[in-house]
C-alpha positions as CSV (number, residue, x, y, z in Angstrom):
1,X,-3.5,0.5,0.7
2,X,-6.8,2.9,-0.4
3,X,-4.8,4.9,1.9
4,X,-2.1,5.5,-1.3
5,X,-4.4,5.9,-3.6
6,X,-6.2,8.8,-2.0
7,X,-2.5,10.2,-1.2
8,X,-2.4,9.7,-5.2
9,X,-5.5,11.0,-6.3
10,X,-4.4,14.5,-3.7
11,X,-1.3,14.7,-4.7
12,X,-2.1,15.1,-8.2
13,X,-5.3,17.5,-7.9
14,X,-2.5,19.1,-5.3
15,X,-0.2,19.9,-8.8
16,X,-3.2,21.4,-11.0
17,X,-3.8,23.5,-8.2
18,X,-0.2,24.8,-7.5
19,X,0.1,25.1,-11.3
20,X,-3.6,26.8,-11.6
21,X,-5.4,24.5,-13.5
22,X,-7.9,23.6,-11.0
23,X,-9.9,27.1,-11.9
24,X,-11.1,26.5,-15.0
25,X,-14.8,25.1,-14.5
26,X,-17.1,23.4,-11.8
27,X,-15.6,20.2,-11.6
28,X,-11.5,21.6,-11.2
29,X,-13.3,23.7,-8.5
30,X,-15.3,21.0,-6.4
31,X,-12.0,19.6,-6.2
32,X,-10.3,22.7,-5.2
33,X,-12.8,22.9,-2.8
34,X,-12.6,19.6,-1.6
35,X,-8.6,19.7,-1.2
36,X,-9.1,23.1,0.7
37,X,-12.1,21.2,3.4
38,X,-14.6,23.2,1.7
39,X,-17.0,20.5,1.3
40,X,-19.9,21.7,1.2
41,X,-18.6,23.6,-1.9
42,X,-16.9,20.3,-3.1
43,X,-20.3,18.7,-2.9
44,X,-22.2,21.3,-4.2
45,X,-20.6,21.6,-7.2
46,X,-19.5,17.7,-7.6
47,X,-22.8,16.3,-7.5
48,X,-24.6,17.4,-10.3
49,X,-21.7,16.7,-12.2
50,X,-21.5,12.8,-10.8
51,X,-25.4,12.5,-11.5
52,X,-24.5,13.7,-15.6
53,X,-22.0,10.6,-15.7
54,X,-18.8,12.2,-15.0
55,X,-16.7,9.6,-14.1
56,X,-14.3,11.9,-11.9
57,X,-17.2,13.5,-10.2
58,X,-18.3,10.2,-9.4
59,X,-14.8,9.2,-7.9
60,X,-14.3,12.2,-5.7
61,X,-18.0,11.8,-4.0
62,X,-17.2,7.8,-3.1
63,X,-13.9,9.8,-1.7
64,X,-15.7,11.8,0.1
65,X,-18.4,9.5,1.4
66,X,-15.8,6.7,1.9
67,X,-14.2,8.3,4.4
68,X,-16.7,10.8,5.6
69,X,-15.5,14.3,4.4
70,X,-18.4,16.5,4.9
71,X,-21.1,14.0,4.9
72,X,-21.6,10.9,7.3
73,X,-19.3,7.8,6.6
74,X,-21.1,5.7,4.4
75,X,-20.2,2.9,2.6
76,X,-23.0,1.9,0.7
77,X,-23.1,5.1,-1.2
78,X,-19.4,5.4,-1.5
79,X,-19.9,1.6,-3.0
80,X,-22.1,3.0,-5.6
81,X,-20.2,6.3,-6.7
82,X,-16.9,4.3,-7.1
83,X,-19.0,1.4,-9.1
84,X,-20.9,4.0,-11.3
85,X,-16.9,5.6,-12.2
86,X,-15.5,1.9,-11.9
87,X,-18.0,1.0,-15.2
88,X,-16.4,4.1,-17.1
89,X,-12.8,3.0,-16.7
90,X,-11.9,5.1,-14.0
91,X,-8.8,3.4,-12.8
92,X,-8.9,4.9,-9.3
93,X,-12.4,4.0,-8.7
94,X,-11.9,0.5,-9.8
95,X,-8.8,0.1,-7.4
96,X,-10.9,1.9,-4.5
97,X,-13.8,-0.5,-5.0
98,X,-12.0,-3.4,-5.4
99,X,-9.9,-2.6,-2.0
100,X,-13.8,-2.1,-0.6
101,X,-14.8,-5.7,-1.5
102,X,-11.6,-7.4,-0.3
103,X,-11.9,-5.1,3.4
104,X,-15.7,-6.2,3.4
105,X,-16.2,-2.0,4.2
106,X,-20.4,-2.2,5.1
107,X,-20.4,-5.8,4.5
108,X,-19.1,-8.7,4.0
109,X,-15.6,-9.6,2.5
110,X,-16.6,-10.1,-1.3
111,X,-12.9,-11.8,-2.6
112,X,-14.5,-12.6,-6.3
113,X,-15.8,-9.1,-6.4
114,X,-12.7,-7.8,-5.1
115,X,-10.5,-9.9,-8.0
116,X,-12.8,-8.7,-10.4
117,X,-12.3,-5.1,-10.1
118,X,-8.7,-5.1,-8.8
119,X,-8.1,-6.7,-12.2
120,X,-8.9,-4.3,-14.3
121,X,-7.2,-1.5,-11.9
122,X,-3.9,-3.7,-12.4
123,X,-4.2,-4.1,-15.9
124,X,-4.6,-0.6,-16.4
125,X,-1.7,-0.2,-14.1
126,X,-2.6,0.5,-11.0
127,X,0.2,-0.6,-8.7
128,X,-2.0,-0.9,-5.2
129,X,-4.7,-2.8,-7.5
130,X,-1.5,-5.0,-8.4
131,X,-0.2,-5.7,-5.4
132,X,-3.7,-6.2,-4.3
133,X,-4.3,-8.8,-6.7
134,X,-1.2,-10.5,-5.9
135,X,-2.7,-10.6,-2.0
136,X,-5.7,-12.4,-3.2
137,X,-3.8,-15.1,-5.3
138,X,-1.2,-15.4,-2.2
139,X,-4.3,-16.5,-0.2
140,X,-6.5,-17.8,-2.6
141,X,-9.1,-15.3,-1.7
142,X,-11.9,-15.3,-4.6
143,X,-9.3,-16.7,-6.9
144,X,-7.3,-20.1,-7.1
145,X,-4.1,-20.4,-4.5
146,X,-1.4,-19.7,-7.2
147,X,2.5,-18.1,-5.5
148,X,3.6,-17.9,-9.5
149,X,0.3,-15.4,-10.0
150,X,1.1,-13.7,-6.5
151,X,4.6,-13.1,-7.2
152,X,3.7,-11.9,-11.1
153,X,1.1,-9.1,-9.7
154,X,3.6,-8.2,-6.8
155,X,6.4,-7.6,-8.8
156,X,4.3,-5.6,-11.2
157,X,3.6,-3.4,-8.0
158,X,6.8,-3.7,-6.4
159,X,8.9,-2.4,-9.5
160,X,6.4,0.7,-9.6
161,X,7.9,1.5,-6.0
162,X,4.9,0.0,-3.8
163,X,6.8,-1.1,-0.3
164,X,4.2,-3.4,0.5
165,X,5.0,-5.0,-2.5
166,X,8.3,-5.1,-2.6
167,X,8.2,-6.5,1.4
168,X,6.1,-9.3,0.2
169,X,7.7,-10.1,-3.2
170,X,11.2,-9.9,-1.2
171,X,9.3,-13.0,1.1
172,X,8.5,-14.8,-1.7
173,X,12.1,-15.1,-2.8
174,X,13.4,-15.7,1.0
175,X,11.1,-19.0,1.1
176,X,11.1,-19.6,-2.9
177,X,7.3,-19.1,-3.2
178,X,6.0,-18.8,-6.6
179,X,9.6,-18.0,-7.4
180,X,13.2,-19.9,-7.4
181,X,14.4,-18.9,-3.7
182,X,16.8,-16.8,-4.2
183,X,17.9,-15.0,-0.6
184,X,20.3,-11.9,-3.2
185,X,16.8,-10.6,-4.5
186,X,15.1,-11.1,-1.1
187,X,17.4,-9.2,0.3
188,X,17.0,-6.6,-2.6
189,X,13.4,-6.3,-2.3
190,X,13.5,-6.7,1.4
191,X,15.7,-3.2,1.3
192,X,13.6,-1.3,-1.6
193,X,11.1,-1.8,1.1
194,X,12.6,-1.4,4.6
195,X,14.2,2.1,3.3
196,X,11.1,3.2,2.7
197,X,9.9,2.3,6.2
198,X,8.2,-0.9,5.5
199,X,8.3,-2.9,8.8
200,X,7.8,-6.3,6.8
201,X,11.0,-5.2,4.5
202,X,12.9,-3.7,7.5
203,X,11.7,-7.2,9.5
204,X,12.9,-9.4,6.2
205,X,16.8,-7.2,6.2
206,X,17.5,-7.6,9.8
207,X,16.6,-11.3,9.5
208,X,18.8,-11.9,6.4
209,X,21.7,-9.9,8.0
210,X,21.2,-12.1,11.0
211,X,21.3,-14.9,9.3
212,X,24.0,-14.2,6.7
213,X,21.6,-15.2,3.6
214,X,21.7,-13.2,0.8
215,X,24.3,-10.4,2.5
216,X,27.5,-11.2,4.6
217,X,26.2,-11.9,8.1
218,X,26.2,-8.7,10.0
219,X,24.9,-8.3,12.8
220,X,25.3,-4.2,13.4
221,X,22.9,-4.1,9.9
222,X,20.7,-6.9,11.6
223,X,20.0,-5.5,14.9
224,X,19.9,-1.8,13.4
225,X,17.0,-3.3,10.9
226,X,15.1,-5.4,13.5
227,X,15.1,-2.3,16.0
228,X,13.6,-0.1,13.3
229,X,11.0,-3.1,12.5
230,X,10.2,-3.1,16.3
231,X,10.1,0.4,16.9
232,X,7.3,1.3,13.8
233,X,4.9,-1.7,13.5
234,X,1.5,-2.1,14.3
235,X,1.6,-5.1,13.3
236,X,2.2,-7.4,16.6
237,X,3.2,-11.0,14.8
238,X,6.1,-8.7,12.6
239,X,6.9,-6.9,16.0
240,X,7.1,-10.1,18.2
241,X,9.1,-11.7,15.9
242,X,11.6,-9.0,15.0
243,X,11.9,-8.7,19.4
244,X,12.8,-12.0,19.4
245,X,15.2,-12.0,16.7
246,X,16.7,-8.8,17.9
247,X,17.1,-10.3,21.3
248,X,19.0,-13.0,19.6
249,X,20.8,-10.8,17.8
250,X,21.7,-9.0,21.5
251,X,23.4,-12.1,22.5
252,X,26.2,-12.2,19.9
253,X,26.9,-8.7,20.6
254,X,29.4,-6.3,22.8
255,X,27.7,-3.2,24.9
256,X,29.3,-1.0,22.3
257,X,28.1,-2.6,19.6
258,X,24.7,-2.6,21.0
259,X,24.9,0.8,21.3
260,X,26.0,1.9,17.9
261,X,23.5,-0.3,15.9
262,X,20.8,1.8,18.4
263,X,22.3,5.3,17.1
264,X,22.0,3.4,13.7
265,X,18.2,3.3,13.9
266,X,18.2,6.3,15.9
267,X,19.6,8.7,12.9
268,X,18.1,6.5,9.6
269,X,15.6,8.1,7.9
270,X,13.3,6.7,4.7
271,X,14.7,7.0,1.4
């Protein structure tokens, strides 16, 4: 999930540069610099700034030392550069650390930490600190157990367009965590997420397909979902089950139809 929010924090220094903003003094060019792999430059001309207070500054050396862009990997000090941006308000720093303390990157998971500074990411509107959040009260890590808080945070994420989210939240509906079961939005969520190539949403489709809850039973859609779940995971619980399922799925199933629900996966692409 820090994943994203780099992806976020690029793609929008990626706009002010295409639109020529990022020219127009030493901080827009350390992260011109940095964007480009000059960073040497980027640190050069970031540092100082980070050392006066500036809260951006700050954010784009934890970036850097977080995940070792021109300097060694180090955790410790890209602890302290997100926390010293984190106290100012900076949203991204605030998600980034509390993604740190929930990892346990250089040490030790840190779940009341982790709740702390995710918090005020979500409530600022952070949809990875949201969804986030809604992880820690699923598991009742550094907060207390609670599916109606998990589902609350998750939705908040999941209606900004967070696929994790939306695979989770669609879940929670499927087994009426936190939330009425309701298998029609589990199998809305469950697609928000699968099309865009969420292997827990494209998992949760093929199994409602399968099954006939929530959607007529189907079992081109189901086998066509499952296949996609089994062919992009990394994850080897979602991919064992969806083989399993799929597998089931075979056995209901003509040769043909087999192979049409194959070219199915073969040719979908994420919306």
């Amino acid at each position: 999930m820090k994943q994203r929010i780099k992806a976020l924090f690029i793609s929008g220094l990626l706009t002010l540069t295409l639109f020529g903003v990022a020219a127009a003094g030493p901080l827009e060019d350390g992260q011109a610099a940095w964007l480009h792999g000059d960073y040497a430059t980027a640190m050069r001309l970031l540092l100082p700034l980070a050392g006066q207070g500036d809260a951006v500054a700050q954010f784009n050396l934890g970036l850097m030392y977080d995940d070792g862009y021109g300097v060694p990997q180090d955790y410790k000090q890209a602890a302290i550069w997100y926390r010293k941006a984190a106290d100012q308000g900076n949203v991204l720093a605030q998600a980034a650390l509390g993604l740190m303390y929930a990892a346990g990157e250089g040490r030790p998971p840190d779940y009341a930490r982790a709740a702390k500074w995710l918090r005020k990411a979500a409530d600022q509107g952070s949809a990875e600190a949201q969804g986030a959040l809604g992880n820690l009260y699923y598991h009742g890590s550094g907060v207390p157990q609670d599916y109606a808080r998990a589902a609350k945070w998750r939705r908040k994420s999941a209606e900004q367009g967070s696929a994790s989210s939306q695979g989770t939240l669609g879940s929670m509906y499927a087994a009426g965590e936190g939330v009425s079961q309701d298998y029609v939005r589990a199998v809305m969520w469950y697609r928000k997420a699968a099309d865009q190539g969420d292997d827990l949403g494209q998992l949760g489709l093929g199994l409602m397909y399968l099954a006939g809850h929530g959607a007529p039973q189907d079992d081109l859609q189901a086998y066509m979902w499952l296949n996609l779940a089994v062919s992009k995971t990394s994850n080897v619980q979602i991919r064992d089950l969806a083989v399993r399922a799929r597998d089931l799925c075979a056995t209901r199933m003509t040769p043909a139809q087999i192979a049409e629900a194959q070219r199915m996966a073969s040719e979908w692409v994420p919306k």
